[in-house]
MARBA-3410 file (N, C-alpha, C, O; in Angstrom, 1 decimal):
140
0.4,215.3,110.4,-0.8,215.5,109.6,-1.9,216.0,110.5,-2.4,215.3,111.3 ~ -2.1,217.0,110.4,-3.4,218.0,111.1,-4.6,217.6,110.8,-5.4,217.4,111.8 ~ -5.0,217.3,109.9,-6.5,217.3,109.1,-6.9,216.3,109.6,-6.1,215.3,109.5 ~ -7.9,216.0,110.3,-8.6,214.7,110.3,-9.0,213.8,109.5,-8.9,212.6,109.7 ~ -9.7,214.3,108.3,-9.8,213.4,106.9,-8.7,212.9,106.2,-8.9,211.9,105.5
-7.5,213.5,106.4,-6.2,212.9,105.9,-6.2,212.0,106.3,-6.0,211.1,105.5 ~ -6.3,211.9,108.2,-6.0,211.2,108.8,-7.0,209.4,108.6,-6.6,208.2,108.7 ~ -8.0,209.9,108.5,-8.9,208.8,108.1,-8.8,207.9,106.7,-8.9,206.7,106.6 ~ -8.6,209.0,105.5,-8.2,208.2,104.6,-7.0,207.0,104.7,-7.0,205.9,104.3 ~ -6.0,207.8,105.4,-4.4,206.9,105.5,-5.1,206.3,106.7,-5.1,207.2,107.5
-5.7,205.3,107.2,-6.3,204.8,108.3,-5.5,205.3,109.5,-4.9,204.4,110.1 ~ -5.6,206.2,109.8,-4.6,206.6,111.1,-5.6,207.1,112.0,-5.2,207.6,113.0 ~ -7.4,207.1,111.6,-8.1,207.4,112.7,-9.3,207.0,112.2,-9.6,207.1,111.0 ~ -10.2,206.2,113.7,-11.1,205.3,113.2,-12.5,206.5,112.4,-12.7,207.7,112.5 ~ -12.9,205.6,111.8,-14.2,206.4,110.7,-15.2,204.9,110.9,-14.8,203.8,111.3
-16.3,205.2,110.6,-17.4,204.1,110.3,-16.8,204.6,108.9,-16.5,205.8,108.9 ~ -16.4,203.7,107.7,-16.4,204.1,106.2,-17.4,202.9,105.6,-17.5,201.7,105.7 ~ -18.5,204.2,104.7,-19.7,203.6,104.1,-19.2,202.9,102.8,-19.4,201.7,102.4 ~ -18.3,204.0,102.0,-17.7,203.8,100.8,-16.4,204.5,100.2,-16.2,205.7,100.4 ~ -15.6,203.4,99.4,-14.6,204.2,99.5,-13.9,203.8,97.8,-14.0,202.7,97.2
-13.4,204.8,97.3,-12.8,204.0,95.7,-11.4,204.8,95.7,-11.1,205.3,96.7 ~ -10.6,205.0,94.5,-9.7,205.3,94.5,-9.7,206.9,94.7,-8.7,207.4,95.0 ~ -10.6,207.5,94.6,-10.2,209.2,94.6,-11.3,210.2,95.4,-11.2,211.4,95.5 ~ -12.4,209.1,96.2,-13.2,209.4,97.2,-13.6,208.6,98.2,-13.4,207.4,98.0 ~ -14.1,209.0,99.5,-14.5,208.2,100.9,-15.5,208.9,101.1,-15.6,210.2,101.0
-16.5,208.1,101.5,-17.4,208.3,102.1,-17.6,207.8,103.9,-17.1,206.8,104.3 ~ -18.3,208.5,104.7,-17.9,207.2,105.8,-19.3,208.9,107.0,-19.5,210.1,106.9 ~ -19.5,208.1,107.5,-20.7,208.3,108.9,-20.1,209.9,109.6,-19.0,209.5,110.1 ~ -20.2,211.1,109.9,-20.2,212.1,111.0,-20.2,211.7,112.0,-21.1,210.9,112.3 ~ -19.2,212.0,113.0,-19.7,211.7,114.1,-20.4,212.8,114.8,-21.1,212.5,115.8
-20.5,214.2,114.4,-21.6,214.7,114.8,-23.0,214.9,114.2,-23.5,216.0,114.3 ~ -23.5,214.0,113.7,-24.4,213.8,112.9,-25.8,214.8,113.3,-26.3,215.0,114.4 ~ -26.4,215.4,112.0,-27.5,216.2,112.2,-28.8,215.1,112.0,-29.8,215.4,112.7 ~ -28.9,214.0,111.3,-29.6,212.7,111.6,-29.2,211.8,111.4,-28.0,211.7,111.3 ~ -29.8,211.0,111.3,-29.5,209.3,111.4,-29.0,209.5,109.9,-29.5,210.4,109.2
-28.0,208.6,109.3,-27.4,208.6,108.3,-26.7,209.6,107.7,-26.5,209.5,106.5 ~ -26.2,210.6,108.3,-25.5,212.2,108.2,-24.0,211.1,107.5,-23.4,210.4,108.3 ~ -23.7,211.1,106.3,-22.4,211.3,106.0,-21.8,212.3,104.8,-22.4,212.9,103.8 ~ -20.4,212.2,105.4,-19.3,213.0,104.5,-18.6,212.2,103.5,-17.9,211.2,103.7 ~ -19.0,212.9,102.3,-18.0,212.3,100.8,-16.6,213.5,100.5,-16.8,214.7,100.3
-15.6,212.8,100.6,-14.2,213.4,100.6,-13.5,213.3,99.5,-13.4,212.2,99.0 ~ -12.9,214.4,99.1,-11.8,213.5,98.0,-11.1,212.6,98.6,-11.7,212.0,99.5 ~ -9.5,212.0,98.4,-8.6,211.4,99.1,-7.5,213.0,99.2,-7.1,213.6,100.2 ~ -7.5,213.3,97.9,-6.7,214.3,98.3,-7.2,215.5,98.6,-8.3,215.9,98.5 ~ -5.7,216.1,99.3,-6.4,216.9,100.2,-6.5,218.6,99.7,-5.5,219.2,99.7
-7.6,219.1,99.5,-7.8,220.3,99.0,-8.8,221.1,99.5,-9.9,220.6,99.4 ~ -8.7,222.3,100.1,-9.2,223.2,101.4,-10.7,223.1,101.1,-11.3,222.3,101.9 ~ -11.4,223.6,100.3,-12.3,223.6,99.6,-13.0,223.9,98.4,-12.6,223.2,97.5 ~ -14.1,224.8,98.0,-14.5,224.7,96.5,-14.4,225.4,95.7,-15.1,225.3,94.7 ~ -13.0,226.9,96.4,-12.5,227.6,95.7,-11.2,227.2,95.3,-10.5,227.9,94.6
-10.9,226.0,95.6,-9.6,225.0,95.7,-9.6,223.8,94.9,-8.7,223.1,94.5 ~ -11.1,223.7,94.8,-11.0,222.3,93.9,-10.9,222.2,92.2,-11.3,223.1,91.3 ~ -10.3,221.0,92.0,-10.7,220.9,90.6,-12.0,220.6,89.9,-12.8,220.0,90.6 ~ -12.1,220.8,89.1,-14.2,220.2,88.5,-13.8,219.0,88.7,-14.4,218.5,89.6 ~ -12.8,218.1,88.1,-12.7,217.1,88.2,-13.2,216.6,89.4,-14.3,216.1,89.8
-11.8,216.8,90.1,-12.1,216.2,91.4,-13.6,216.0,92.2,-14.1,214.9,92.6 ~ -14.2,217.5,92.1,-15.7,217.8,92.4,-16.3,216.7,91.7,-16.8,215.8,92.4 ~ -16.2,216.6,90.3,-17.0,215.8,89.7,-17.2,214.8,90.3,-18.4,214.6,90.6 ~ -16.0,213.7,90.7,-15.9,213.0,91.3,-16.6,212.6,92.9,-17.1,211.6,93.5 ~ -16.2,214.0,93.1,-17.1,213.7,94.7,-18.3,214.0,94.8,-18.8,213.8,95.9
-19.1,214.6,93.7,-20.1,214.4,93.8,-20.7,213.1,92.7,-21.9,212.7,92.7 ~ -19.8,212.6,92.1,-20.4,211.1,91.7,-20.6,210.1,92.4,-21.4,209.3,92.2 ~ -19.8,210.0,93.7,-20.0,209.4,94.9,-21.4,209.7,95.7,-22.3,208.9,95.7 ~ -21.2,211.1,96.3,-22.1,211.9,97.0,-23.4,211.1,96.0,-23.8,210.1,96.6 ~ -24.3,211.2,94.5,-25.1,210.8,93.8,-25.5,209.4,94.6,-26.4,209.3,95.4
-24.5,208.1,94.0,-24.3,207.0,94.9,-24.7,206.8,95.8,-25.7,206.1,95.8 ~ -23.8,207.4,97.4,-24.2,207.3,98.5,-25.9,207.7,98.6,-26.8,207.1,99.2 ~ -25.8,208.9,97.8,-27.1,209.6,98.4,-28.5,208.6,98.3,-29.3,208.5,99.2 ~ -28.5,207.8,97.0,-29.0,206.6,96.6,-29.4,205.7,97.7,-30.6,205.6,98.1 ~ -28.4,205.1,98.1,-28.3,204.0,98.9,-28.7,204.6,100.3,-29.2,203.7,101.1
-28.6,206.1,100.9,-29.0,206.5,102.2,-31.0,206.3,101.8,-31.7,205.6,102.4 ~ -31.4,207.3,100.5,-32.5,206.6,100.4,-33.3,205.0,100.4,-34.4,204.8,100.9 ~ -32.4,204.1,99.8,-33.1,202.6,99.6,-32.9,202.0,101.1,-33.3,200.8,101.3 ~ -32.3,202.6,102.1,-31.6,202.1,103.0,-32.6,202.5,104.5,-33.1,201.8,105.4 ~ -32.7,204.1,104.3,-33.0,204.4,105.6,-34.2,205.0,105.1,-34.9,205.3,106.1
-34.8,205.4,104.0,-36.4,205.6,103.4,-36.6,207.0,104.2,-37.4,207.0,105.1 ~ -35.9,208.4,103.8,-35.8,209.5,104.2,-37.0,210.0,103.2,-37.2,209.6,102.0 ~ -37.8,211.0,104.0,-38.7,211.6,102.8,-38.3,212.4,101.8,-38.9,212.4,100.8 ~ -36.7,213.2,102.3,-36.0,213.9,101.3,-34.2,213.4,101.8,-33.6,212.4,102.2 ~ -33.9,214.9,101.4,-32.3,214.6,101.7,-31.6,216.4,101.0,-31.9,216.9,99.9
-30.7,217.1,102.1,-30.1,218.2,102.4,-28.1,217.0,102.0,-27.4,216.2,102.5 ~ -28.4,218.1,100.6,-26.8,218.2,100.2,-26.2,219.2,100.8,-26.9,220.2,100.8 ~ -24.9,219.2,101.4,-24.8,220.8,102.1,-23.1,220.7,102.0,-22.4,219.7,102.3 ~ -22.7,222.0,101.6,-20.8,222.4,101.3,-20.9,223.5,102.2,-21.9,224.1,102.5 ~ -19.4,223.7,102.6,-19.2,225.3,103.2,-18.2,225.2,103.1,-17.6,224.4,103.7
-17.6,226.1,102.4,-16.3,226.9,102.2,-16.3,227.9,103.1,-17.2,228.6,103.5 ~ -14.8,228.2,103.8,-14.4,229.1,104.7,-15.2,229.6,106.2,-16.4,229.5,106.4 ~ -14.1,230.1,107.0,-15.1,229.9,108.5,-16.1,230.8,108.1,-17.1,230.6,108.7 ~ -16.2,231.7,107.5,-17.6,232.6,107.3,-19.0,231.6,107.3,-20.1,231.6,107.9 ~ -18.5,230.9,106.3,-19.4,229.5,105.7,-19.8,228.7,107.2,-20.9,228.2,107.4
-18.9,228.7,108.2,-19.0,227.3,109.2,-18.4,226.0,108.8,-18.8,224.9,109.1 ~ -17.4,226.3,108.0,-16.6,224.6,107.8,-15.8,225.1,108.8,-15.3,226.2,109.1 ~ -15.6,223.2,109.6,-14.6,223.2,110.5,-14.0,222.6,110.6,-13.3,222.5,111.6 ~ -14.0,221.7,109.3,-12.4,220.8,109.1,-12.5,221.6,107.4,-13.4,221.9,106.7 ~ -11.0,221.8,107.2,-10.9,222.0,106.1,-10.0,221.3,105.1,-8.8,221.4,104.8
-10.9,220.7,104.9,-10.6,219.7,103.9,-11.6,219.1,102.9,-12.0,218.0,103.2 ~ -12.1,220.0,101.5,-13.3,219.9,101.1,-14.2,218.8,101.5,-13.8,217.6,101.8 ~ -15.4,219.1,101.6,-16.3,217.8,102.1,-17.7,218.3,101.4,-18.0,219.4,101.0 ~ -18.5,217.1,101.6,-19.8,217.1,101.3,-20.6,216.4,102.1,-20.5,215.2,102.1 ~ -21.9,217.3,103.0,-22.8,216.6,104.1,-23.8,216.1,103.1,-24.3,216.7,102.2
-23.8,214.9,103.7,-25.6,213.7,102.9,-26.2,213.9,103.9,-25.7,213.2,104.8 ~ -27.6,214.8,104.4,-28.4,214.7,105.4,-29.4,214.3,105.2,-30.1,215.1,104.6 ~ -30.0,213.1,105.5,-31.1,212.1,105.3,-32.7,213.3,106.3,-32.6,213.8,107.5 ~ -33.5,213.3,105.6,-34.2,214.3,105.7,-35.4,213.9,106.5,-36.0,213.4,105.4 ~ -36.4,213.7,107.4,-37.9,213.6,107.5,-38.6,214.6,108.1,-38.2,215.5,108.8
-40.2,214.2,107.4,-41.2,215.3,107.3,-40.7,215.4,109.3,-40.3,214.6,110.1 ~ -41.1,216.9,109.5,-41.1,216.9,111.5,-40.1,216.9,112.0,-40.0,217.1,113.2 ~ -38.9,216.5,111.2,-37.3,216.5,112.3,-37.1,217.9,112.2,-36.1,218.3,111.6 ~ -37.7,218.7,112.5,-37.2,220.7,112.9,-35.7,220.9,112.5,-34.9,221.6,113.2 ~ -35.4,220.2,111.4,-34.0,221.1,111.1,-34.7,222.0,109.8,-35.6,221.8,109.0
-33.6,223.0,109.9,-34.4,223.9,108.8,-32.9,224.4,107.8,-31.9,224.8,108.3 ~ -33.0,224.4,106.5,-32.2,224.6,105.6,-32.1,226.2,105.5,-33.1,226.8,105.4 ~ -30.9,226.8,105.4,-31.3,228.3,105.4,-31.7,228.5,104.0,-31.4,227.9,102.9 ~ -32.7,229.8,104.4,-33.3,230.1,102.9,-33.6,232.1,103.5,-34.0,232.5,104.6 ~ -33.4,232.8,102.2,-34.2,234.0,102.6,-35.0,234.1,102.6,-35.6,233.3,101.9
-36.0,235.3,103.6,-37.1,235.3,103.6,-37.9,236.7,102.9,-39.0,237.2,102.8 ~ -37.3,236.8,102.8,-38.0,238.4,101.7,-37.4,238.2,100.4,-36.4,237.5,100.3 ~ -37.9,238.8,99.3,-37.6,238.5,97.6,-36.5,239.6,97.6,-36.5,240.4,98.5 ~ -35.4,239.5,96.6,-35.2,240.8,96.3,-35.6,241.2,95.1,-36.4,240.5,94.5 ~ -35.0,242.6,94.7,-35.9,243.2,93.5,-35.1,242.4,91.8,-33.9,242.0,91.6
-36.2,242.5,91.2,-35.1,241.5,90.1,-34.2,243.1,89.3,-33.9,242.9,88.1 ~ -33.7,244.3,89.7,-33.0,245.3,89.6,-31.6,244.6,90.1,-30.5,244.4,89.5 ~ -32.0,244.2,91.6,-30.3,244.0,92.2,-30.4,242.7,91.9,-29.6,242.8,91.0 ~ -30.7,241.5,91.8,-30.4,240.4,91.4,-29.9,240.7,89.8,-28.8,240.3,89.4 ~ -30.4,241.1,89.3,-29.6,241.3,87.6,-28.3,242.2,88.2,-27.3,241.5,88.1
-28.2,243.3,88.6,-26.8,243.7,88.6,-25.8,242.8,89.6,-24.6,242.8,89.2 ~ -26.1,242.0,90.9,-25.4,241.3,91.5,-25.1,240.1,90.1,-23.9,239.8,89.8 ~ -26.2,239.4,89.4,-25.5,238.4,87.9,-24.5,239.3,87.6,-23.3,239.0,87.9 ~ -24.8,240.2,87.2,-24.1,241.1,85.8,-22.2,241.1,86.9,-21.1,240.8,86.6 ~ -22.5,241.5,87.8,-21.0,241.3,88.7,-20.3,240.1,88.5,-19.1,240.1,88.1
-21.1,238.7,88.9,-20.6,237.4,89.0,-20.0,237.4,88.0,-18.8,237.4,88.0 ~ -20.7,237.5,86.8,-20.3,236.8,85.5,-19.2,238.0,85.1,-18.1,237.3,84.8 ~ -19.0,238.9,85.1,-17.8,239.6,85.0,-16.4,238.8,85.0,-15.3,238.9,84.3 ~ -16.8,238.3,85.9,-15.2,237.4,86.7,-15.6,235.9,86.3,-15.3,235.0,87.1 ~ -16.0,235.7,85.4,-16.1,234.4,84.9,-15.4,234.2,83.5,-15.5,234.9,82.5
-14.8,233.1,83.8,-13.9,232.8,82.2,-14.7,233.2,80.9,-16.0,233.2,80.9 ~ -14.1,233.5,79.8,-15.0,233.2,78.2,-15.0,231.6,78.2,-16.0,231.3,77.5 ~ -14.5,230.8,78.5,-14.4,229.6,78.4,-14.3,228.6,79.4,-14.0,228.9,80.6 ~ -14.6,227.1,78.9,-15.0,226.3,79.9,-13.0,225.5,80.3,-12.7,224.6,81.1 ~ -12.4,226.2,79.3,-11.4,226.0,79.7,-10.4,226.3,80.8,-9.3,225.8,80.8
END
């Protein structure tokens, strides 16, 4: 078993675990971007969020909700950075879908990427008009 989250779910490698139920774990980073940085996982194991089921998603992010909860009543963050990355383009480096809970305050100099110039609402309508091309007629 390669993956380290495999390895943590089947307890075969130590984790601080915050929370855990039948079809997600939650549990502490050890490279943590702040104090209370955790990863919500499925159990099983699926690369990421071009891989996953809604369900499953659903799932980890009903946890991720949860957790996110309790990092607020717990550690009194002024905000909080949900963050995924699919594929090394993205910067995931375990691959095995996850989701970062980063407990947020005003002055900690981390910065969420964002663009800084608009684009024109021309290429934003024809970049939609692309996406949705390749999207089902249905939610089936």
């Amino acid at each position: 078993m390669d993956c380290v989250f495999c390895r943590i779910i089947a307890g075969q490698s130590p984790a601080a675990i915050v929370y855990q139920n039948d079809n997600t774990i939650a549990f502490m980073d050890v490279y943590p971007v702040a104090r209370g940085h955790i990863l919500v996982v499925p159990k099983n194991h699926v690369v990421g969020l071009f891989d996953i089921s809604p369900e499953e998603c659903a799932q980890t992010m009903h946890t991720a909700v949860m957790v996110a909860k309790a990092i607020r009543d717990s550690l009194k963050p002024d905000g909080l950075n949900l963050w995924q990355s699919t594929g090394r383009a993205a910067n995931q480096s375990v691959f095995h879908f996850h989701v970062h809970l980063i407990p947020r305050w005003y002055g900690d100099g981390l910065n969420a990427p964002h663009g800084k110039h608009p684009t024109s609402p021309q290429q934003l309508a024809a970049t939609a008009a692309q996406i949705q091309a390749c999207l089902p007629t249905s939610d089936a």
